[in-house]
FIVOSE-258062 format. One line per field, with one value per residue (C-alpha): x, y, z; residue in one letter; residue number from 1. Coordinates in Angstrom, 2 decimals. Layout:
REM FIVOSE-258062
c1 = c(X,...)
c2 = c(Y,...)
c3 = c(Z,...)
type = c(A,...)
seq = c(NUM,...)
END
This chain:
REM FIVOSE-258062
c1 = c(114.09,112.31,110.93,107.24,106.77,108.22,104.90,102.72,99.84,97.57,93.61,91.52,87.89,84.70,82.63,81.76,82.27,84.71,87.18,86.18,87.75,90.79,91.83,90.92,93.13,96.62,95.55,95.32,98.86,100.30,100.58,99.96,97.00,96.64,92.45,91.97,88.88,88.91,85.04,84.27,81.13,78.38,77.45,73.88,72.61,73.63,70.50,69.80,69.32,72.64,75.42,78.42,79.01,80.81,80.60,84.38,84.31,82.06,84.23,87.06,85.93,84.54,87.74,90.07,92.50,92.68,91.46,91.57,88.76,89.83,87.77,88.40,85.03,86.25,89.45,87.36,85.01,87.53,87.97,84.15,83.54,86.19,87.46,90.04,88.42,84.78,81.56,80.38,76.08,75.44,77.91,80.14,83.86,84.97,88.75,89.58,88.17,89.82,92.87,92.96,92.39,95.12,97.64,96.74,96.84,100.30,101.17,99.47,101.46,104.87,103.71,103.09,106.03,104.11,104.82,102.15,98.35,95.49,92.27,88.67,88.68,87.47,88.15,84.88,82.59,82.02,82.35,83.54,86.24,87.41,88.29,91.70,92.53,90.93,92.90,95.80,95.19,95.02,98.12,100.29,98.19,98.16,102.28,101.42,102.28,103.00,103.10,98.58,97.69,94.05,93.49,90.19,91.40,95.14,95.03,93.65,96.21,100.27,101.99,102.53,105.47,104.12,103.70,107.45,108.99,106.84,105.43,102.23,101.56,99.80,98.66,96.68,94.52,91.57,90.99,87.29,85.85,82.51,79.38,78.33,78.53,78.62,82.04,83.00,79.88,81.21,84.96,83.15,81.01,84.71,86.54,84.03,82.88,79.37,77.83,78.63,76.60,73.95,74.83,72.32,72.59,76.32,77.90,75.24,76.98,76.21,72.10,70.57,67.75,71.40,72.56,69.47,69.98,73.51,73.26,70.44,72.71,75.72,73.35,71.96,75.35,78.30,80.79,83.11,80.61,79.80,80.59,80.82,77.61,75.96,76.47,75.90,72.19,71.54,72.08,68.44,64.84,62.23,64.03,61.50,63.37,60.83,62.99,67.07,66.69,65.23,65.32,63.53,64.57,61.45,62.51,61.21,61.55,63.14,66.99,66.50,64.90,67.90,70.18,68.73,68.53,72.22,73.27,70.48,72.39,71.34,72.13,69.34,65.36,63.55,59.94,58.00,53.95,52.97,50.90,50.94,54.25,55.77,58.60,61.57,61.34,65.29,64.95,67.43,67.21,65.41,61.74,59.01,55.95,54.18,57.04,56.98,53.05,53.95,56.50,54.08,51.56,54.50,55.54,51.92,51.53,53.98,52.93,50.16,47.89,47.93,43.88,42.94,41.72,44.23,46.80,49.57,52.97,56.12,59.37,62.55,66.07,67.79,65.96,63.04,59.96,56.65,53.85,50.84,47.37,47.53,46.12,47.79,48.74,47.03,49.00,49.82,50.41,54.34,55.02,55.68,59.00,60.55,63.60)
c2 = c(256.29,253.91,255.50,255.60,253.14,250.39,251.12,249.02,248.21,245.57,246.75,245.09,245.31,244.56,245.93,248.97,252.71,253.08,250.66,251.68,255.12,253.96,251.96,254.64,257.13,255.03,255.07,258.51,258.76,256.23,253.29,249.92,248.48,244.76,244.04,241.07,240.36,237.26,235.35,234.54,233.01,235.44,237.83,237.38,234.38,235.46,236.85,236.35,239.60,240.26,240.89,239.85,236.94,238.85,242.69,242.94,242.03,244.78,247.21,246.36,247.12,250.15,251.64,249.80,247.47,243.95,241.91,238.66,236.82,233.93,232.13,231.55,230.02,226.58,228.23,230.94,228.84,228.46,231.99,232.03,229.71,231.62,234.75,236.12,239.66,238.52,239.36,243.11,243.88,240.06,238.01,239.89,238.93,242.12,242.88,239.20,239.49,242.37,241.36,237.82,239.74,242.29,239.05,237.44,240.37,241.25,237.47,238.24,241.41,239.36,237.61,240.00,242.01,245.11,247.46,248.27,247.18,249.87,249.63,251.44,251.95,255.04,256.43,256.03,254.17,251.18,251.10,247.82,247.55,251.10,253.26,254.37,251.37,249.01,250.18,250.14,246.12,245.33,246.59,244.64,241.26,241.08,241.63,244.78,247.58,250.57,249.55,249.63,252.44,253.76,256.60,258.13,258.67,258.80,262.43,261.74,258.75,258.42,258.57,255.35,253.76,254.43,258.55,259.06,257.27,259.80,256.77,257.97,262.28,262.78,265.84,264.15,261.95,262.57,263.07,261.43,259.94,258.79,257.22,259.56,258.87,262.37,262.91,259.76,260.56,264.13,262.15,259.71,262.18,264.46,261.18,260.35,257.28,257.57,254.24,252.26,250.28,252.02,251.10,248.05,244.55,243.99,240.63,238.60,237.62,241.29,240.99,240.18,237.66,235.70,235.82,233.99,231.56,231.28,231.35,227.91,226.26,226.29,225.67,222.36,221.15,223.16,225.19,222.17,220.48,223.40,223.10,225.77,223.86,224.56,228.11,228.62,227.14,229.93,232.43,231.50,230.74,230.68,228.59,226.27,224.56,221.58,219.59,219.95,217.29,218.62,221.67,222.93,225.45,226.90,229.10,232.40,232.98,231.12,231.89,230.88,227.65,227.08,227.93,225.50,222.31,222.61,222.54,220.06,217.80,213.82,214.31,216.08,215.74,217.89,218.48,220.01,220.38,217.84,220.00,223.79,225.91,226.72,226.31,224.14,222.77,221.48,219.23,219.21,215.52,212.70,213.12,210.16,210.14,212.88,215.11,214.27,215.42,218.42,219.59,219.41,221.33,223.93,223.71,223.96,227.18,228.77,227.59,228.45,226.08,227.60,227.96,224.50,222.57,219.86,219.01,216.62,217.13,215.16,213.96,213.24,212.08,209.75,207.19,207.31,209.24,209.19,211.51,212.28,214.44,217.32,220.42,223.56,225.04,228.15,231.59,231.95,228.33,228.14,231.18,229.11,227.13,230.18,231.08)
c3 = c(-87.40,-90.49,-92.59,-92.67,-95.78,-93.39,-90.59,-90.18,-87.77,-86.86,-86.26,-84.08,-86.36,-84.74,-87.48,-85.19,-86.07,-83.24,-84.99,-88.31,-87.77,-85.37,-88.56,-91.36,-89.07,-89.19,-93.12,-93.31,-91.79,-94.38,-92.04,-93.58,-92.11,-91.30,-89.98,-87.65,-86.18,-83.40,-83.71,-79.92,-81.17,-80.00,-82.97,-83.42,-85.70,-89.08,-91.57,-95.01,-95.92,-94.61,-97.15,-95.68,-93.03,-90.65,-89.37,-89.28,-93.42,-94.30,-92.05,-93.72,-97.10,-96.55,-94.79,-97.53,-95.89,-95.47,-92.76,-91.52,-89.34,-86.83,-85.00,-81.35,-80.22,-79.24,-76.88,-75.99,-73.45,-70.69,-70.54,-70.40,-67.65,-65.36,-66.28,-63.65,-63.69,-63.50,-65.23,-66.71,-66.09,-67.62,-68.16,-70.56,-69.11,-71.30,-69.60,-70.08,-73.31,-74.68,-73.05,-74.60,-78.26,-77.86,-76.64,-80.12,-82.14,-80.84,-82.56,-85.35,-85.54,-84.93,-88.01,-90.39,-89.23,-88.38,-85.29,-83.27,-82.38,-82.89,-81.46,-81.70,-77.45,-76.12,-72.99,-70.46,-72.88,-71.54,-67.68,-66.95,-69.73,-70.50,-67.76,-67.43,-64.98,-66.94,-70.45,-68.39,-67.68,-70.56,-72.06,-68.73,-68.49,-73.10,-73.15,-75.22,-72.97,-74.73,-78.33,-78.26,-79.43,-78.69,-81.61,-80.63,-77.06,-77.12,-76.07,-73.02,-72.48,-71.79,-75.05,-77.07,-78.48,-82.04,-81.00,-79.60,-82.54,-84.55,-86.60,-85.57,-85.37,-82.23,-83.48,-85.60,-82.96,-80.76,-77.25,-77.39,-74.05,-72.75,-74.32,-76.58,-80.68,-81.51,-82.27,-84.03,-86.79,-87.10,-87.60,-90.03,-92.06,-92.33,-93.87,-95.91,-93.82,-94.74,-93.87,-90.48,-88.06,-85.43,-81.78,-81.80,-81.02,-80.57,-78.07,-76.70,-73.29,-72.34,-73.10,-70.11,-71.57,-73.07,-69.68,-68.15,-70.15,-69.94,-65.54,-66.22,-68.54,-66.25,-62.82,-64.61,-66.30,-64.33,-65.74,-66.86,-68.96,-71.21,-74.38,-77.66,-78.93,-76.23,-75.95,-79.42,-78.90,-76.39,-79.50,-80.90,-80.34,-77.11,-74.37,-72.04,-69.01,-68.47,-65.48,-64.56,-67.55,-70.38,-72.65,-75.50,-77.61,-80.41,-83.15,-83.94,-87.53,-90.58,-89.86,-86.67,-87.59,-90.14,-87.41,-84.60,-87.02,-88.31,-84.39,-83.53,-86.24,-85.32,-81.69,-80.75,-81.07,-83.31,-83.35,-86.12,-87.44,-89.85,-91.48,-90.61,-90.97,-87.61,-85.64,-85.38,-81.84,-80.84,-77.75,-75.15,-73.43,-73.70,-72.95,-71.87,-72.86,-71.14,-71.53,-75.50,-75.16,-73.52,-75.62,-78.77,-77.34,-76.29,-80.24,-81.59,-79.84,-81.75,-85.35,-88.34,-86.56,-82.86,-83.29,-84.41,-81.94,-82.51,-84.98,-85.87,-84.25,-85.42,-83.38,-84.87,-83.18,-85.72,-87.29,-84.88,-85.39,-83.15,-84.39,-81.83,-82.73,-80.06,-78.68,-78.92,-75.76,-74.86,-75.21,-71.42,-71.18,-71.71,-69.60,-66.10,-68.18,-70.36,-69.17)
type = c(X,X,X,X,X,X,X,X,X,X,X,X,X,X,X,X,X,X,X,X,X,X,X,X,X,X,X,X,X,X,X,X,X,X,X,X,X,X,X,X,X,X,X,X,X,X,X,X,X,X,X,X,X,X,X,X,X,X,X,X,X,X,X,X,X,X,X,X,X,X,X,X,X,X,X,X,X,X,X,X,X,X,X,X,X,X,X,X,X,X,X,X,X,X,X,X,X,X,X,X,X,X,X,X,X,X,X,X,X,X,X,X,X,X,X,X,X,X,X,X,X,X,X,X,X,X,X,X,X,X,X,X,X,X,X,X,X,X,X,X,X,X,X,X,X,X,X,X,X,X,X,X,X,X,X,X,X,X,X,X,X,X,X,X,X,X,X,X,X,X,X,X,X,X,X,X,X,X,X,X,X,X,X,X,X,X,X,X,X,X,X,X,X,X,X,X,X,X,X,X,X,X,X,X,X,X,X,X,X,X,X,X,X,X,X,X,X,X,X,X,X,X,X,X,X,X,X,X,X,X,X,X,X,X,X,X,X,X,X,X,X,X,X,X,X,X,X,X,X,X,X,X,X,X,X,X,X,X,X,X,X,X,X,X,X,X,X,X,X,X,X,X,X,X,X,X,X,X,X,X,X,X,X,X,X,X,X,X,X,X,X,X,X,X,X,X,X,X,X,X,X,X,X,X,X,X,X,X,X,X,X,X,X,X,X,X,X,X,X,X,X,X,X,X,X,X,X,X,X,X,X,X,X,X,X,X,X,X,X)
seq = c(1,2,3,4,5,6,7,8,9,10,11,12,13,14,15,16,17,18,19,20,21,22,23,24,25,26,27,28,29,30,31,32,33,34,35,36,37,38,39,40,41,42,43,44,45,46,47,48,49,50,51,52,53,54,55,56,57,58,59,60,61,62,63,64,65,66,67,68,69,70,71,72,73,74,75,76,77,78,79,80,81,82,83,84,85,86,87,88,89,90,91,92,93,94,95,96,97,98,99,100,101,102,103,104,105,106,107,108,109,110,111,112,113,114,115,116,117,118,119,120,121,122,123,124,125,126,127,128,129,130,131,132,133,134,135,136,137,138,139,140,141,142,143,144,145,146,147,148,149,150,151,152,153,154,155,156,157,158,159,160,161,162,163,164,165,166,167,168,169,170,171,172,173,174,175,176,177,178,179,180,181,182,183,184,185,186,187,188,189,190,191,192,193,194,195,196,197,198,199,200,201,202,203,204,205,206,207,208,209,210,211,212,213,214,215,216,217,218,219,220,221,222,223,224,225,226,227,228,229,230,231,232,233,234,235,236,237,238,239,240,241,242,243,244,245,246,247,248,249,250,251,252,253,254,255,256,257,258,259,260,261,262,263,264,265,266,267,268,269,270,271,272,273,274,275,276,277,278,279,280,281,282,283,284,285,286,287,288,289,290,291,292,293,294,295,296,297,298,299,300,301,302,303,304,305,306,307,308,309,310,311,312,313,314,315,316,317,318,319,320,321,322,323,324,325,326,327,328,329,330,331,332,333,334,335,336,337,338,339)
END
């Protein structure tokens, strides 16, 4: 047998408790810890006020190891489009998803010379990805088999790799299953873990308003059109389908805004109040003139001058502009086009 200086292990960080704690208990054993954390592209639109530019980051720090964030947006779209074991409640393909992670954390492993993958998984938490059949598909289809190790529930699970060759005490893990949180605090609050994420927001693809959006996109432009841009622009922002050819997309605050005009780029229209603050407006096709009416009285809804009884509305795509005086469109009066 090595000896136990020579362990290592790769963690799988999403910035959640559950990970958090997987990770800070190979620590607590003496393992070297290697963090990875694979971007897929749908963490909410980042905030100001947030401190660090990635959940995974912050995670990382506060448990004391290393990490290293790779982004797998672009590749990750494919998988999207069709995964082979289908969709969770919205369109969350989470077996293909954890499966494709645990496949490239097992490389990254191979390059940092560690021995084994750890991840934050517990037994019966989420039904689509974490029942015992599910786990067990994972560890076949990623080429990982027995050397992922699931700390929180391993001693509910067949013995690991890592646990016979005594890398890993056994003893020393938990037999945690279902939904609840009420263990892992009580694990956090005993190792000192005093400040970790609520169960809030989390991936987008399994928020059902996401997946409306997501279902229009692909009906208008079919699955092997999508692009990352595109899905990114469903992250933010009021979304108006106006005819199988045009899209708008109105921001809801200021990150938002920020967020929808570094997509929008020169490609795409913008519209925005001359005068009043308000929305960004990202348009989605190439309206005529009536459409280009509508869509400022959809915009002028939204903005500081919804109860004038007209203002001044600008268009942008390139280097043309058009500004038109319009009235803003009553409160109910977008309703029939939001997705």
């Amino acid at each position: 047998m090595r000896e136990k200086t020579r362990i290592g292990c790769v963690a799988l960080l999403s910035g959640g408790l559950d990970s958090m704690l997987a990770a800070a208990l190979m620590k607590e054993q003496g393992i070297k810890v290697f963090g990875v954390s694979f971007d897929i592209g749908f963490d909410p639109i980042p905030r100001k006020r947030r401190q660090w530019a990635h959940p995974a980051l912050k995670a990382a720090d506060i448990v004391g190891i290393p990490v290293e964030i790779m982004d797998i947006s672009e590749e990750y779209v494919s998988l999207l489009m069709n995964p082979p074991h289908g969709y969770g409640s919205a369109v969350n393909p989470c077996v293909d998803c954890h499966t494709e992670m645990v496949r490239r954390a097992k490389k990254y492993m191979e390059s940092k010379g560690a021995d084994f993958i750890v991840t934050g998984e517990v037994k019966g938490q989420r039904p689509m990805s974490q029942r015992t059949t599910q786990l067990s598909v994972v560890e076949k289809e990623s080429g990982a088999g027995d050397i992922l190790l699931r700390p929180l529930s391993a001693k509910l699970l067949e013995e690991t790799l890592p646990e016979r060759e005594g890398w890993v005490d056994r003893e020393k893990l938990y037999g945690i299953s279902g939904r609840g949180r009420t263990d892992q605090i009580a694990m956090a609050e005993k190792m000192g873990i005093d400040e970790f994420p609520q169960p809030a927001g989390g991936c987008l693809l399994a928020d059902e308003s996401f997946a409306k959006r997501f279902l229009d996109m692909v009906d208008v432009k079919g699955k092997e059109n999508v692009t990352i841009k595109d899905l990114r622009l469903l992250k933010a922002g009021r979304h108006f389908r106006l005819s199988p050819e045009l899209k708008i997309i109105v921001g809801r605050d200021e990150d938002e805004n920020e967020y929808l005009l570094e997509l929008a780029g020169e490609s795409m229209g913008i519209v925005e109040a001359v005068d009043y603050l308000g929305p960004v407006t990202v348009v989605d096709g190439s309206p005529d003139e009536n459409e280009m009416k509508l869509i400022m009285e959809i915009a002028a809804r939204y903005g500081k001058g919804r109860n004038e009884s007209r203002i001044s509305i600008k268009y942008r795509k390139g280097d043309y502009e058009k500004v038109l005086d319009v009235a803003p469109m009553s409160a109910k009066g977008p309703e029939r086009w939001i997705i």
